[in-house]
Every structure is written in structure tokens, then in C-alpha cells.
MINU-466454 format. One record per residue: residue number from 1; x, y, z of N, C-alpha, C in turn. Coordinates in pm, whole numbers, padded with zeros to 5 digits. Atoms other than C-alpha are relative to their C-alpha. Last residue first. Example, Ala and Ser with C-alpha at 12.3 -4.5 7.8 and 13.67 -1.06 7.14 Angstrom:
<nodes>
[2 [-00082 -00119 -00006] [01367 -00106 00714] [-00077 00109 00073]]
[1 [00089 -00119 00000] [01230 -00450 00780] [00090 00120 00000]]
</nodes>
This chain:
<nodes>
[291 [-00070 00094 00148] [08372 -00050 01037] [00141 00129 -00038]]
[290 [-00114 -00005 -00081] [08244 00176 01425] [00125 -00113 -00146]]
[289 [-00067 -00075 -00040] [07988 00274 01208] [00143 00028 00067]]
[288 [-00036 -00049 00124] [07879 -00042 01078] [00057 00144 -00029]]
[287 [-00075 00091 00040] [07838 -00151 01443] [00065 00026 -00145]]
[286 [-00117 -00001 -00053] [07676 00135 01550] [00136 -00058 -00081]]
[285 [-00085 -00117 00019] [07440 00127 01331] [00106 00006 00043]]
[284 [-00096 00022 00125] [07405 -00252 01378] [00044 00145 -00030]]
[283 [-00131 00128 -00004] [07349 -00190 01756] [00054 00031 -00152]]
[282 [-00102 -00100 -00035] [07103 00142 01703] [00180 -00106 00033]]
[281 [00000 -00134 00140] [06891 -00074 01436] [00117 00063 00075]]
[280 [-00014 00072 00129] [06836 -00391 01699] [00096 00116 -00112]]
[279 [-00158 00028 -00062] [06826 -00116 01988] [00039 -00108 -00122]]
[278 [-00048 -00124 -00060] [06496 00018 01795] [00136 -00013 00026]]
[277 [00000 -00042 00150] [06340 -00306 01654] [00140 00113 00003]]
[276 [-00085 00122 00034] [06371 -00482 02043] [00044 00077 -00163]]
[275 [-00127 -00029 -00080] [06206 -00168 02190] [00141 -00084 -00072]]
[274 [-00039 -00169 00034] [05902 -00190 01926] [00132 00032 00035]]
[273 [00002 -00013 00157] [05867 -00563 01963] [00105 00160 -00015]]
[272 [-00171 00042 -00011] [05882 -00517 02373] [00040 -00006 -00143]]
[271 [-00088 -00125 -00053] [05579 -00276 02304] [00130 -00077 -00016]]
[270 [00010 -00054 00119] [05413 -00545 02077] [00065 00101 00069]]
[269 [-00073 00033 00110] [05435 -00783 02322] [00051 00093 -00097]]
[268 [-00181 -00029 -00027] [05370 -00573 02583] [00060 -00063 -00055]]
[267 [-00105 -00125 -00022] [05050 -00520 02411] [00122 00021 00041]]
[266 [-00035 -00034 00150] [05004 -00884 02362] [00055 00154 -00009]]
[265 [-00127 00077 -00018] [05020 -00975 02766] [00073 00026 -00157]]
[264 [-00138 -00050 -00084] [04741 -00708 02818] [00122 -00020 -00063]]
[263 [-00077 -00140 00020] [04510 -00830 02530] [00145 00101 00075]]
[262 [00047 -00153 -00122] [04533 -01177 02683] [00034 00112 -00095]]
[261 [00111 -00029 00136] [04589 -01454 02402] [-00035 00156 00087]]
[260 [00103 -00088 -00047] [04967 -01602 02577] [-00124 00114 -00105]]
[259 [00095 00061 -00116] [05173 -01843 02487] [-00133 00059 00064]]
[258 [00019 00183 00052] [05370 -01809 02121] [-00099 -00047 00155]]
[257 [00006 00032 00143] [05342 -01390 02143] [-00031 -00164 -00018]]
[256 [00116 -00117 -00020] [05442 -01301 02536] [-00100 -00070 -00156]]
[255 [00100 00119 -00074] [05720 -01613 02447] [-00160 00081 00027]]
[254 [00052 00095 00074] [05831 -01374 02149] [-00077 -00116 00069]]
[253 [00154 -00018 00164] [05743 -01091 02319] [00002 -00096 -00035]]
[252 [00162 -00031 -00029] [05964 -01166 02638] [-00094 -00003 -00059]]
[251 [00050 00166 -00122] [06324 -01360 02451] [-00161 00015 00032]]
[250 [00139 00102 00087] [06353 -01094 02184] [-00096 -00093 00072]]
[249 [00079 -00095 00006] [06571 -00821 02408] [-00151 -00132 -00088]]
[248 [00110 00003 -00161] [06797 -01141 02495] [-00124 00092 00005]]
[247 [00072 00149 00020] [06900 -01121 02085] [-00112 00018 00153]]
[246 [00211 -00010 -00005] [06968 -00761 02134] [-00054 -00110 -00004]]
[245 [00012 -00048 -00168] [07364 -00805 02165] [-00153 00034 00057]]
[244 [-00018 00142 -00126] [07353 -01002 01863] [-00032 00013 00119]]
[243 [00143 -00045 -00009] [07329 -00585 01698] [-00061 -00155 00033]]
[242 [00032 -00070 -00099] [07714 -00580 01765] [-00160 -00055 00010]]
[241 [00076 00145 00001] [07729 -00905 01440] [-00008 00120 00187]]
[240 [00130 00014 -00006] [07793 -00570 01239] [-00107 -00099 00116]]
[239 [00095 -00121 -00085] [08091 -00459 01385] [-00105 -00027 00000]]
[238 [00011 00127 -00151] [08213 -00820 01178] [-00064 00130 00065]]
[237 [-00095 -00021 -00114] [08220 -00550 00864] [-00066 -00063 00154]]
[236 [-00051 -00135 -00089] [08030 -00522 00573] [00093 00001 00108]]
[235 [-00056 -00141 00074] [07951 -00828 00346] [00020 00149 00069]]
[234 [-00091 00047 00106] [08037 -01075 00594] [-00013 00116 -00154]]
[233 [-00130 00030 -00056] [07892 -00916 00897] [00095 -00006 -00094]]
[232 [-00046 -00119 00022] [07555 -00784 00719] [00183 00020 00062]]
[231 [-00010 -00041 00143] [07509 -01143 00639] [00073 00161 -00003]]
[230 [-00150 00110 00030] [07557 -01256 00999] [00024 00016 -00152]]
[229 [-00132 -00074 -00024] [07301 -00944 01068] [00114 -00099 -00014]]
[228 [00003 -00079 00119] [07027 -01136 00848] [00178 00124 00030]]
[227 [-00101 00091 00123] [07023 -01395 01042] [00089 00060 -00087]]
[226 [-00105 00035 -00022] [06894 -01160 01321] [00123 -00100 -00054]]
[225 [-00114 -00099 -00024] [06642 -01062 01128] [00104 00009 00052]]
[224 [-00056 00020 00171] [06557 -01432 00968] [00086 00153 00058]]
[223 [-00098 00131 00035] [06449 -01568 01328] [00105 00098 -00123]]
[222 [-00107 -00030 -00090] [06271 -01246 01445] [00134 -00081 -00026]]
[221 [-00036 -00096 00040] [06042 -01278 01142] [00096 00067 00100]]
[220 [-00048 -00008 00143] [06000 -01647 01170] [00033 00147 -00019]]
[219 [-00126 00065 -00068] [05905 -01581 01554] [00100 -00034 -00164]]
[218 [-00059 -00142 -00120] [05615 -01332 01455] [00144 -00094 00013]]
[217 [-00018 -00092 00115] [05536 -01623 01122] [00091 00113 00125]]
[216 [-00158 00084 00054] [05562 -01905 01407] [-00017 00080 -00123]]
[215 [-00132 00015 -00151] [05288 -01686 01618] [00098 -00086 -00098]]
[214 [-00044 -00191 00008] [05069 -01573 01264] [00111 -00010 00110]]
[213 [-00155 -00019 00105] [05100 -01990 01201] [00045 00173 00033]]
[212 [-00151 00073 00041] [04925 -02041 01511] [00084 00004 -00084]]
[211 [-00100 -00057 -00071] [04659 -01734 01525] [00096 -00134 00018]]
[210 [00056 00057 -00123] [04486 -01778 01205] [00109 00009 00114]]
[209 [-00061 00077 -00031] [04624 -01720 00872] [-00092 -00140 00111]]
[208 [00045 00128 00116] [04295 -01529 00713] [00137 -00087 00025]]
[207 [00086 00048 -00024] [04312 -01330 01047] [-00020 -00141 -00086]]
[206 [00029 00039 -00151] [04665 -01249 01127] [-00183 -00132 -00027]]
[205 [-00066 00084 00020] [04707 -01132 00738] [00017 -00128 00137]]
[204 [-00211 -00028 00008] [04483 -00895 00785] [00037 -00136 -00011]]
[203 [-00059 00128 00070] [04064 -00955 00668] [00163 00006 00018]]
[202 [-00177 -00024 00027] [03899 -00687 00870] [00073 -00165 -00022]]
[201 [-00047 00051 00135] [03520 -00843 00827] [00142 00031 -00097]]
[200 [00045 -00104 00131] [03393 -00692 01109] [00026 00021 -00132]]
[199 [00160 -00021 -00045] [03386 -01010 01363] [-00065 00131 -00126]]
[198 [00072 00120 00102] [03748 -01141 01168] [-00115 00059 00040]]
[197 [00021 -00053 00161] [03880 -00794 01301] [-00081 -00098 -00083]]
[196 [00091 -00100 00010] [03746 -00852 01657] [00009 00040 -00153]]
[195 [00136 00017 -00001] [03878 -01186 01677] [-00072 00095 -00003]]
[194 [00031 00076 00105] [04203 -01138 01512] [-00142 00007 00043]]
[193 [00101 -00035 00059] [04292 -00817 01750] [-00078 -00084 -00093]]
[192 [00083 -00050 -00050] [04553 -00931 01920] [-00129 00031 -00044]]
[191 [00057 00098 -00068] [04702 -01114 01647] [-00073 00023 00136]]
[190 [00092 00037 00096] [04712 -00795 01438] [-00030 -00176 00078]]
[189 [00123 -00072 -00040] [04925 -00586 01729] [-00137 -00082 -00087]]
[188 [00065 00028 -00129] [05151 -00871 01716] [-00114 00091 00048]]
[187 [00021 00147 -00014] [05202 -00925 01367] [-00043 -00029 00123]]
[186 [00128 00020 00050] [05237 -00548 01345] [-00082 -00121 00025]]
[185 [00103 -00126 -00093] [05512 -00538 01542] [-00100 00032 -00019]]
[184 [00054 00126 -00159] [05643 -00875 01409] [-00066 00131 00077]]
[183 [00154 00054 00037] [05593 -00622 01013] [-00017 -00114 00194]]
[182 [00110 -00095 -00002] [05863 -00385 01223] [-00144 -00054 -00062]]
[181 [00093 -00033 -00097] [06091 -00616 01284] [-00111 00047 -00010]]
[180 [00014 00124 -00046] [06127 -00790 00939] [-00047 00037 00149]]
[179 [00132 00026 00090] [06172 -00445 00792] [-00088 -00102 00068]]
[178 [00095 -00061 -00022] [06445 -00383 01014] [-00135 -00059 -00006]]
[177 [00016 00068 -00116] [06621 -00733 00902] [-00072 00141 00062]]
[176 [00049 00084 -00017] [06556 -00630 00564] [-00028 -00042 00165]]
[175 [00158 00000 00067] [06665 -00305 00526] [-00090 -00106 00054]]
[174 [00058 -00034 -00143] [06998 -00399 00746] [-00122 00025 -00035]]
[173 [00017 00118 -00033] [07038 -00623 00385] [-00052 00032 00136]]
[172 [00153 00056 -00014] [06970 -00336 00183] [00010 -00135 00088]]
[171 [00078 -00091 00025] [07222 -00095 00356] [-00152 -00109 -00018]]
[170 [-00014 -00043 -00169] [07506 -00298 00385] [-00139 00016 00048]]
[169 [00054 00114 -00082] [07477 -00389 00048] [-00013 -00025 00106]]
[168 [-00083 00112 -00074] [07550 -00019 -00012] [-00098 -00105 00009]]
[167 [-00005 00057 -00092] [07306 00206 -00179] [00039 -00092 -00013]]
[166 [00088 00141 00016] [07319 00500 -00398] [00028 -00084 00099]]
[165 [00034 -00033 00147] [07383 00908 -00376] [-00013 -00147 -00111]]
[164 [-00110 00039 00131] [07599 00926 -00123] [-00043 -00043 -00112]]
[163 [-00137 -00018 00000] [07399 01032 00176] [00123 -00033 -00131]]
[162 [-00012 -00127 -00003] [07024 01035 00039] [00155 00078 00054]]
[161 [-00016 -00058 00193] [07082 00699 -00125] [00047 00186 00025]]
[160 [-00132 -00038 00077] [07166 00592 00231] [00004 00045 -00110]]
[159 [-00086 -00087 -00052] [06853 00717 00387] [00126 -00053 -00040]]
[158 [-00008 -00149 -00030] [06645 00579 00126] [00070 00102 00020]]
[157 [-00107 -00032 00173] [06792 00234 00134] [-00009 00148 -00031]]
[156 [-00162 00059 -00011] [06688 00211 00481] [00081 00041 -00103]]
[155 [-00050 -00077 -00056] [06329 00389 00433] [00160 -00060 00004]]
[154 [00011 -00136 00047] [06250 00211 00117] [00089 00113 00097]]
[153 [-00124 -00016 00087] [06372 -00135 00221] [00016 00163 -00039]]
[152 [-00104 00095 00035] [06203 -00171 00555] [00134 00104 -00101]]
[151 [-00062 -00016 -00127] [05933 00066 00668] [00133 -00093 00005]]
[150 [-00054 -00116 -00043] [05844 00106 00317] [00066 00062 00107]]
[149 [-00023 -00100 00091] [05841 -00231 00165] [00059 00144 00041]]
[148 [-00160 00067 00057] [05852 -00460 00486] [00048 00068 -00121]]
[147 [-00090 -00072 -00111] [05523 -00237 00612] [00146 -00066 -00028]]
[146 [-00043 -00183 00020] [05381 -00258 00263] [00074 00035 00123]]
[145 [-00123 -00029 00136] [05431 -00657 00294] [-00017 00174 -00002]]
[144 [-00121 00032 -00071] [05284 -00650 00659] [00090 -00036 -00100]]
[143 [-00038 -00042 -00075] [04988 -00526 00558] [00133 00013 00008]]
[142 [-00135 -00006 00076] [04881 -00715 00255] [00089 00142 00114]]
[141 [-00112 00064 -00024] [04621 -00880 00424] [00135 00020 -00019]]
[140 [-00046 00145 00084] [04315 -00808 00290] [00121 -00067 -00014]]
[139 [00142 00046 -00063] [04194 -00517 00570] [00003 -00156 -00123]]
[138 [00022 00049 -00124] [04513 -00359 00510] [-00132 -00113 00042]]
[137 [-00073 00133 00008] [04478 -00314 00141] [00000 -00067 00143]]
[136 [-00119 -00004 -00096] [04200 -00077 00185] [00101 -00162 -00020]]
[135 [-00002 00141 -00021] [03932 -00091 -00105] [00158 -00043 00048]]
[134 [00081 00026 -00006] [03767 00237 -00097] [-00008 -00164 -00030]]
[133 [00073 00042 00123] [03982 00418 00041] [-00071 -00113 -00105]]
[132 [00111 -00088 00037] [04135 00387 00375] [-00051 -00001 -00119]]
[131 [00088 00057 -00053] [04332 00141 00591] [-00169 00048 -00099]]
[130 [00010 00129 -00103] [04637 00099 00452] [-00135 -00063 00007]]
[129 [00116 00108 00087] [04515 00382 00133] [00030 -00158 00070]]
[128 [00125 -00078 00012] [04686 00683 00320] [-00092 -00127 -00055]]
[127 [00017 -00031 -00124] [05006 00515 00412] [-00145 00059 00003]]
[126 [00008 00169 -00020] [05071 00315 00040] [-00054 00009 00193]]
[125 [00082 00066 00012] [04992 00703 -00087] [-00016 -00169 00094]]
[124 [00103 -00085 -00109] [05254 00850 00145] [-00155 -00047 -00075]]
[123 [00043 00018 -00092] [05492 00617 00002] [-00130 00064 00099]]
[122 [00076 00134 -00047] [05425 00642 -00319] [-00018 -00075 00128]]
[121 [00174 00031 00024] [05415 00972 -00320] [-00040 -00085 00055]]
[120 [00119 -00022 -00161] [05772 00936 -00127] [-00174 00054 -00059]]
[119 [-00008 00051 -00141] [05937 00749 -00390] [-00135 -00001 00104]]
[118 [00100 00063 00024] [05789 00966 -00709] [00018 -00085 00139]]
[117 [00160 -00069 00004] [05941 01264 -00539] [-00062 -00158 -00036]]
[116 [00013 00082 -00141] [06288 01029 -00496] [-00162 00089 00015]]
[115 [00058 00116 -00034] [06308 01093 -00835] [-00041 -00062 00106]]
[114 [00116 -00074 00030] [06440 01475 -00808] [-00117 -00155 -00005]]
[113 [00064 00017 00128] [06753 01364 -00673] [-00146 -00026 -00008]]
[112 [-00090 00130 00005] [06965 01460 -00414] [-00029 -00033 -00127]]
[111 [-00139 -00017 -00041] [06877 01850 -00302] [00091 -00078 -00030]]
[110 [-00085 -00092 00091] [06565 01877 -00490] [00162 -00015 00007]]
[109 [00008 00067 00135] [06467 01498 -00358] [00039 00138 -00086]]
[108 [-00120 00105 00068] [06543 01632 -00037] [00024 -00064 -00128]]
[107 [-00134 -00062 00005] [06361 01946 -00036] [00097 -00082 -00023]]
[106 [00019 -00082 00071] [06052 01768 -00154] [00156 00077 -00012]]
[105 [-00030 00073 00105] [06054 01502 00138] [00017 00068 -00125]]
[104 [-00150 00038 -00022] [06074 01796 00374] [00038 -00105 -00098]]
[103 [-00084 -00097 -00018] [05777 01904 00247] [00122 -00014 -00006]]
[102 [-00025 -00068 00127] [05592 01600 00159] [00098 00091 -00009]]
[101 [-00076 00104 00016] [05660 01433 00525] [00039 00098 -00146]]
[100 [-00161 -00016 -00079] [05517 01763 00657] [00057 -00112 -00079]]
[99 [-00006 -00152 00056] [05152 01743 00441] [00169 00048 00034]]
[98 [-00103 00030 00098] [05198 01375 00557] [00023 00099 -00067]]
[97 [-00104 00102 00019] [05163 01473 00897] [00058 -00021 -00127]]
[96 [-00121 -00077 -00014] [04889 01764 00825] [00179 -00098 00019]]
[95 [-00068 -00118 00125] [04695 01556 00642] [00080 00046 -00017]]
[94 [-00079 -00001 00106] [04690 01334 00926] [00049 00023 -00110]]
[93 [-00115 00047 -00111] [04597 01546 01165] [00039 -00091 -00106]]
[92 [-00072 -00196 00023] [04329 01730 00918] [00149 -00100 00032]]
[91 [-00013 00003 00143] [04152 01300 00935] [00119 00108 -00042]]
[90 [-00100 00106 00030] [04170 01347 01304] [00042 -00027 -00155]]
[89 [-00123 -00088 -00073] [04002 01687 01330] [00133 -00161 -00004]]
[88 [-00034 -00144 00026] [03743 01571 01111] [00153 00011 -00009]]
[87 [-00028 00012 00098] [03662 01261 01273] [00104 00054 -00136]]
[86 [00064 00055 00070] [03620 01427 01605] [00069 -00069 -00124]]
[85 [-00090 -00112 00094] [03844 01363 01873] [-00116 -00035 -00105]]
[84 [-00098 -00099 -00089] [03792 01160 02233] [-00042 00122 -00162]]
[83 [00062 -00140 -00008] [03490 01016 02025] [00094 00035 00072]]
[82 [00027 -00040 -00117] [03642 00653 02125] [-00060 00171 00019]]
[81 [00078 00122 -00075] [03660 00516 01775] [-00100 00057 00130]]
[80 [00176 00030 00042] [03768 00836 01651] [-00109 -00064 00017]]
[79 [00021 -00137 00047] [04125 00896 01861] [-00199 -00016 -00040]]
[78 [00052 -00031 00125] [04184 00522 01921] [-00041 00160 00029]]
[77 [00132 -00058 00062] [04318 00449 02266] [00006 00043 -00139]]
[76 [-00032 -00125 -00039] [04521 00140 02347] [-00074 00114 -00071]]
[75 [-00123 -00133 -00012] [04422 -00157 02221] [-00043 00107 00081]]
[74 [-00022 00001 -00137] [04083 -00414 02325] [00118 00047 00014]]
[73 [-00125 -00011 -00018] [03864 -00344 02070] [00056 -00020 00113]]
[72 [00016 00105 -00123] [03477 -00343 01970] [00176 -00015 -00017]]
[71 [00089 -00062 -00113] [03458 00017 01798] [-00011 -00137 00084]]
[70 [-00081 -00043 -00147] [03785 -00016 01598] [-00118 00043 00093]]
[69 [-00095 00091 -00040] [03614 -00158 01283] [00058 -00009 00103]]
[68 [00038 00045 -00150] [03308 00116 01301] [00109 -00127 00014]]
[67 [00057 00135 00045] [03412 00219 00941] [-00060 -00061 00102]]
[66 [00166 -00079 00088] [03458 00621 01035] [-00077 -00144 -00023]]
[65 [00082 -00062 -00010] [03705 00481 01292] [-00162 00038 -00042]]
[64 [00006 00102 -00028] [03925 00249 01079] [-00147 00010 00147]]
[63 [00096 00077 00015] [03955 00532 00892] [-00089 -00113 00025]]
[62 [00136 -00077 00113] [04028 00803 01093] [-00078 -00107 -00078]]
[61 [00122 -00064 -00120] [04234 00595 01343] [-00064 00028 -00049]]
[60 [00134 00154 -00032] [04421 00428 01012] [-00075 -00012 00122]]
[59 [00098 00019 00098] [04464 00801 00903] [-00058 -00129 00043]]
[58 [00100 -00038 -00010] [04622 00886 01211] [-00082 -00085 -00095]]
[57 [00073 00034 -00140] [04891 00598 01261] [-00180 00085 00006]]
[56 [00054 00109 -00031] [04974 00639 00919] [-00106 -00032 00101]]
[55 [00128 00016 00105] [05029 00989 00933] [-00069 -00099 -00019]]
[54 [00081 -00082 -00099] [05246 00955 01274] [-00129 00002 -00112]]
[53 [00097 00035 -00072] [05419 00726 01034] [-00092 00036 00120]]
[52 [00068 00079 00018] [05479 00939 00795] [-00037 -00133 00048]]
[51 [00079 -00049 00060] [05595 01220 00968] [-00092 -00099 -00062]]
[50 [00068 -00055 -00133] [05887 01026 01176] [-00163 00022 -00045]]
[49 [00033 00140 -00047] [06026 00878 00854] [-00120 -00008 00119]]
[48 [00064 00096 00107] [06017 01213 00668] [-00012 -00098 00056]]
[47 [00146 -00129 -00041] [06168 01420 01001] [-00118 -00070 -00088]]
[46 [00068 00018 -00144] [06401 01123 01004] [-00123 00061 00047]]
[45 [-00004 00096 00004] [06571 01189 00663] [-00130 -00042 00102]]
[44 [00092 -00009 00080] [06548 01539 00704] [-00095 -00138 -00018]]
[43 [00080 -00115 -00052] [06778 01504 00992] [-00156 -00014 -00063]]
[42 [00027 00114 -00158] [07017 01244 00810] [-00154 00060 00110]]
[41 [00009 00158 00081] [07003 01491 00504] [-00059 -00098 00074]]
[40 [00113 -00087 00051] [07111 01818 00738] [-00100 -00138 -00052]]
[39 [00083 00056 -00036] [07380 01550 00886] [-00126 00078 00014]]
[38 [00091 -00100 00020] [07548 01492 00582] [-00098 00024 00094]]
[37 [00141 -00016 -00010] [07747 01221 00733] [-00016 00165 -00052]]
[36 [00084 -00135 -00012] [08101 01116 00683] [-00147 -00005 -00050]]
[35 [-00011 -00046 -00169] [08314 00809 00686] [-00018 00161 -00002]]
[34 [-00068 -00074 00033] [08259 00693 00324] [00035 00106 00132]]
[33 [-00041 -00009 00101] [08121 00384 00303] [00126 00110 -00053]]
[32 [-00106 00122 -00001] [08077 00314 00631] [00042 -00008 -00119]]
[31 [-00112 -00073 -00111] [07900 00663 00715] [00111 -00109 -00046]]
[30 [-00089 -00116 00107] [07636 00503 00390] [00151 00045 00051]]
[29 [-00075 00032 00085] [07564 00222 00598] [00062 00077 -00106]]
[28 [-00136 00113 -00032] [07534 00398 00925] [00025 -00059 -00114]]
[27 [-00096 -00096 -00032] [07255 00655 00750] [00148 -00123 00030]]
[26 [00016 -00064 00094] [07038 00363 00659] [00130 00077 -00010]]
[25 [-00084 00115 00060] [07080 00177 00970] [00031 00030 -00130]]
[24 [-00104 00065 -00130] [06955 00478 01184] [00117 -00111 -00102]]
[23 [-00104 -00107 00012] [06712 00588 00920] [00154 -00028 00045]]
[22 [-00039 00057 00085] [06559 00219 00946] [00104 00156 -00054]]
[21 [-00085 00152 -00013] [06522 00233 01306] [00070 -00017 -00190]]
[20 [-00116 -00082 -00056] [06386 00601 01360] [00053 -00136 -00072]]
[19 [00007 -00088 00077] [06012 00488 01185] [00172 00071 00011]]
[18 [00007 00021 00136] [05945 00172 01334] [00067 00061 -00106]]
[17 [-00098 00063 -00004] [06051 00336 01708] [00087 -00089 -00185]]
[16 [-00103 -00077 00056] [05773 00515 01605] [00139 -00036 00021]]
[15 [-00037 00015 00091] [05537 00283 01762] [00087 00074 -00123]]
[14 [-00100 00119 -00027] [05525 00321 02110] [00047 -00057 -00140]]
[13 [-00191 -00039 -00039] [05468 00674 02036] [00112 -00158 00007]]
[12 [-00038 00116 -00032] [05091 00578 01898] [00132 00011 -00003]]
[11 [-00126 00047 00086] [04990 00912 01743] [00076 -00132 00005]]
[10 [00099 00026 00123] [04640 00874 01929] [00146 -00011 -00126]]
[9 [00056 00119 -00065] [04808 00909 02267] [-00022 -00047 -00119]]
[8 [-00150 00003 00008] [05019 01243 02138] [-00023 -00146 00027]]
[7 [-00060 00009 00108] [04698 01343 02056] [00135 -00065 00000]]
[6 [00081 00072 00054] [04553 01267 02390] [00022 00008 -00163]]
[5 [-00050 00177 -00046] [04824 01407 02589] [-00056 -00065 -00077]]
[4 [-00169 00021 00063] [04813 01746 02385] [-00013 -00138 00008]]
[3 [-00077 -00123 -00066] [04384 01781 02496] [00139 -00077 -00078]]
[2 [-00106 00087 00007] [04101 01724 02260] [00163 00051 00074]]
[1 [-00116 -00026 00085] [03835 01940 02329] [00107 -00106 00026]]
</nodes>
């Protein structure tokens, strides 16, 4: 039987950081608009961000699993790959995830506006069909644009639409520089893995690059997010240029990333990624909070 730890292993924690970061900056640009939070909304917000990528995370275990793609590997554990869990019971698991995202996504779109249903379909489809059906975008590269789409602009803009009802330039520009983390978090779990995905014919954006431009693409996408807060300075409020204070947080991964091929040395790439996305998001919040 599958025990707590090992689901909670298979959800991939280090990566949810993805999923808090754009709420975070989301919410703060709306607060700056109008110095108050809904924070039922904000809540909901998060429970939806949270939900679907825990769904993610399963489904592309399930399918990446059922395909034998994740059976020569050198990540952290897989759920299906590794028979810890059957198929099944992983597949349910993310059902049940986005089965929750729906929910709560449902109440909010009664509560704000009823359009934001087509939104989160589409997001919970663009999370279900990464890795899975019957001609996975993931596996041709387009990865790390659906993760700059939904883990970016969607969720960011999202959570301010859902406070006031549209979105600040504030809003889509912290979008971006999120967004921008969260595909180098990918960028680094997908250059790890180039030689096992090119071996089964996973085609990401890592593989059909190759691993030198995918390392000055990871460093290009650290470059532009922090550019991006000298933008959120001038149209929002100097508070913004707080989230500077993370630069030194970049320094490890990105050298971890431009020198080193070791599975080890990439995982803590991709962990320091995660950490760097996270305080990145809770800086400019701040910062556009304290406007």
C-alpha cells in the first residue's frame, strides 16, 4: 500500500512553490489598487493554484508512467514508474486534484464572473493533456509555453481579476517575470533528463534545443524576470524593485545549470529554482503592497 509520505513524494512539494507565487503577486497587485483584500477569494485563489498543480504533477506520473518514459530516470520518485502506486490509484489522484481545482474554481467564477469557468477548463485541460492523450504537447516541446501561460499570466492575472474585477499592469507584468521562473524550473528539470527523454522519443524543448542553448535559455529566463521588476517599478511603485533582494538567491542554480550534467547537482538546481520563484513573488508582493 501506498503510504502518506509517498504520496506527498509523488505530488512533488518542491514544486508548488510554482503554484503560491503567482497568487501572491496577483493578489498584491490588486491590494495596490485598492488597499483591500477579499481574503475568501485570495484563499480560493490558492486552493485552485495549489490543486492544479498537484494534478499536473499526478497525471504526468500517470502518464508518463503508463508510456514507460519515466522508467530509465534519474529524478526523484515517480509514483507509477517505480510501482510504489498502482496506475489506477494515481490516475483517481489526479482526478481527484483537479476534481478540487473545479470546485472551488466554480464558486469563484459564480462569485466574480461566470467566464472564468471557460478559464479554468482550459486550464485543467492544458494540465491533463501535458503529458497525456493521445498526442501530449509536452513531449513536443511546448512545455514551457503552457507553463508561462498558466503558471504565469493566467494565474497572476487571475488572482487580481478575482479581487477587483480586472487587471492592473502591475499584475501582468509580475505575470511574466513569475512565469519566466517557473518555465527555468522546468528548464532545469528537462535538461536533466535530455538523454533519457531523447532515448524514448520525449521530444521537450530541452531535447530538440540541446543542452547549451536550454542553459542560456534557463539564464535568459532569470535575466528578463528580474528585468521585468524595473518595469513593475515604473509602472507601479519603486516597492517593487524589493524583489532585487533575490537576485543572490539566482547565483547557485544558475551556475548548478551552465556547469554541471550530474543528476544530483541539477536537482538542486531545480530546487534552488523553486526557492528563488517563491521569495521572487513574496518580495514583489510585498513590495506592491507596501505602494
Amino acid at each position: 500500500m501506498t503510504t502518506p509520505a509517498q504520496w506527498f513524494a509523488g505530488a512533488r512539494p518542491r514544486t508548488l512553490g510554482a503554484a503560491v507565487a503567482p497568487v501572491l503577486v496577483g493578489t498584491a497587485a490588486a491590494y495596490a489598487e485598492v488597499d483591500d483584500v477579499i481574503w475568501w477569494r485570495a484563499f480560493a485563489a490558492l486552493v485552485v493554484a495549489l490543486a492544479l498543480q498537484v494534478g499536473v504533477n499526478y497525471a504526468n506520473d500517470y502518464s508518463d508512467g503508463v508510456r514507460g518514459t519515466d522508467d530509465v530516470r534519474a529524478g526523484p520518485l515517480r509514483l507509477t514508474a517505480s510501482k510504489v502506486a498502482t496506475p489506477t490509484a494515481v490516475r483517481t489522484a489526479a482526478v481527484f486534484a483537479f476534481g478540487v481545482a473545479a470546485v472551488v474554481g466554480a464558486f469563484l467564477a459564480v462569485a466574480v464572473d461566470l467566464r472564468l469557468l471557460v478559464v479554468g477548463a482550459a486550464a485543467i485541460a492544458a494540465g491533463a493533456l501535458y503529458t497525456g492523450g493521445p498526442r501530449p504537447y509536452g513531449y513536443s516541446g511546448f512545455g514551457e509555453l503552457a507553463v508561462l501561460v498558466f503558471f504565469g499570466l493566467v494565474a497572476t492575472a487571475g488572482s487580481a481579476y478575482v479581487q477587483i474585477e480586472h487587471v492592473p499592469a502591475a499584475a501582468w507584468w509580475g505575470a511574466i517575470g513569475v512565469g519566466l521562473l517557473a518555465c527555468a524550473i522546468l528548464l532545469a528539470n528537462n535538461i536533466r533528463d535530455i538523454d533519457g527523454d531523447r532515448a524514448v522519443g520525449k521530444r521537450t524543448l530541452a531535447v530538440r534545443l540541446g543542452p547549451p542553448p536550454t542553459r542560456g535559455l534557463y539564464g535568459a529566463c532569470l535575466a528578463v524576470a528580474f528585468g521585468v521588476v524595473v518595469v513593475v517599478a515604473a509602472v507601479s511603485t519603486a516597492w517593487a524593485l524589493l524583489a532585487l533582494l533575490a537576485l543572490p538567491l539566482a547565483m547557485r542554480p544558475f551556475w548548478l545549470v551552465l556547469t554541471h550534467d550530474d543528476p544530483p547537482s541539477l536537482v538542486a538546481a531545480l530546487v534552488g529554482t523553486a526557492r528563488l520563484e517563491l521569495v521572487y513573488a513574496a518580495l514583489l508582493a510585498l513590495g506592491l503592497a507596501l505602494s
